[in-house]
N, C-alpha and C positions, 0 to 999 in steps of 0.2 A: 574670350577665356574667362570674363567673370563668371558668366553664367554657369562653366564646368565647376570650376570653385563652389560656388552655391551649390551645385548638386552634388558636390562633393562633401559639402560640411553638409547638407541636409539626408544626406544619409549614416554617417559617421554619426550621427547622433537619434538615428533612428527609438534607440536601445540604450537607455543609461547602465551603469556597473551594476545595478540592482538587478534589474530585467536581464541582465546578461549574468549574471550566476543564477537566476531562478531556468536560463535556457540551456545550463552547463548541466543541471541538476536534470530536467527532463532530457535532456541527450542519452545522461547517463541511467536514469528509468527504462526510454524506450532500449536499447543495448541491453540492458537485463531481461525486460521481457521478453526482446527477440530472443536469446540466447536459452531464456526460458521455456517458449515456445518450440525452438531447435532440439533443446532436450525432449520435450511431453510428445516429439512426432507427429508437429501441427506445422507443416513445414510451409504450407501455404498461406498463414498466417504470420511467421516468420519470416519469410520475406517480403511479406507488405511490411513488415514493422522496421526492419533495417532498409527497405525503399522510403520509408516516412523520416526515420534516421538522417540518409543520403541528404536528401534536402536540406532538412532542418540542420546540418553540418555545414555545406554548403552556405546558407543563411548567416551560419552565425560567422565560419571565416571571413564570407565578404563582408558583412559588418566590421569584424574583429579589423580585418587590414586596414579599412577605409576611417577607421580612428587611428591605427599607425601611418595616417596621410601616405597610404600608397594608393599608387593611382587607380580612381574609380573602376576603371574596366580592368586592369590588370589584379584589382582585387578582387574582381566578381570570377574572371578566368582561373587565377589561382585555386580557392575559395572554391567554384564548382568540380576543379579538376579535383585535388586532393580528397573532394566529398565523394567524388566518383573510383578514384583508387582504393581509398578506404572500406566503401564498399562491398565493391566488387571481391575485395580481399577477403571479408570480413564475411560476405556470400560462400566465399570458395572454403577457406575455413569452416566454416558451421557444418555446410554439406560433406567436407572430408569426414569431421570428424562424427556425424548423427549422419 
């Protein structure tokens, strides 16, 4: 069990609060330019950019959890799932409305 511990604090700290507001700030970049993109009728560039979003969301929750010491794998499943509902929402939205 040490060794889960170690890899659990060595990923919790992958990312100091510094790096994790400059990756709030680019989240919130790429979402504008998809959204950007969805408007100009570049739709296949717009969903690469909310496909590059998905991840990058993904990333930062299971980070984000794994400083709230929840557990490494249950961080990373969370973390991917919510990055992937998000999405997919945020997909279905764009294409409703453009």
């Amino acid at each position: 069990m040490k060794w889960w511990r170690e890899r659990q604090r060595a990923f919790a700290t992958q990312l100091d609060e510094r790096e994790m507001r400059w990756v709030r700030y680019l989240l919130i970049g790429l979402l504008i330019v998809g959204i950007g993109l969805a408007v100009g009728r570049r739709t296949e560039l717009s969903s690469g950019v909310v496909g590059a979003w998905m991840l990058l969301v993904g990333d930062y929750w299971a980070i984000r959890l794994a400083q709230r010491r929840v557990n490494f794998l249950l961080g990373l499943l969370l973390g991917y799932l919510g990055a992937l509902i998000g999405g997919l929402s945020l997909l279905l939205g764009l294409g409703s409305l453009f």
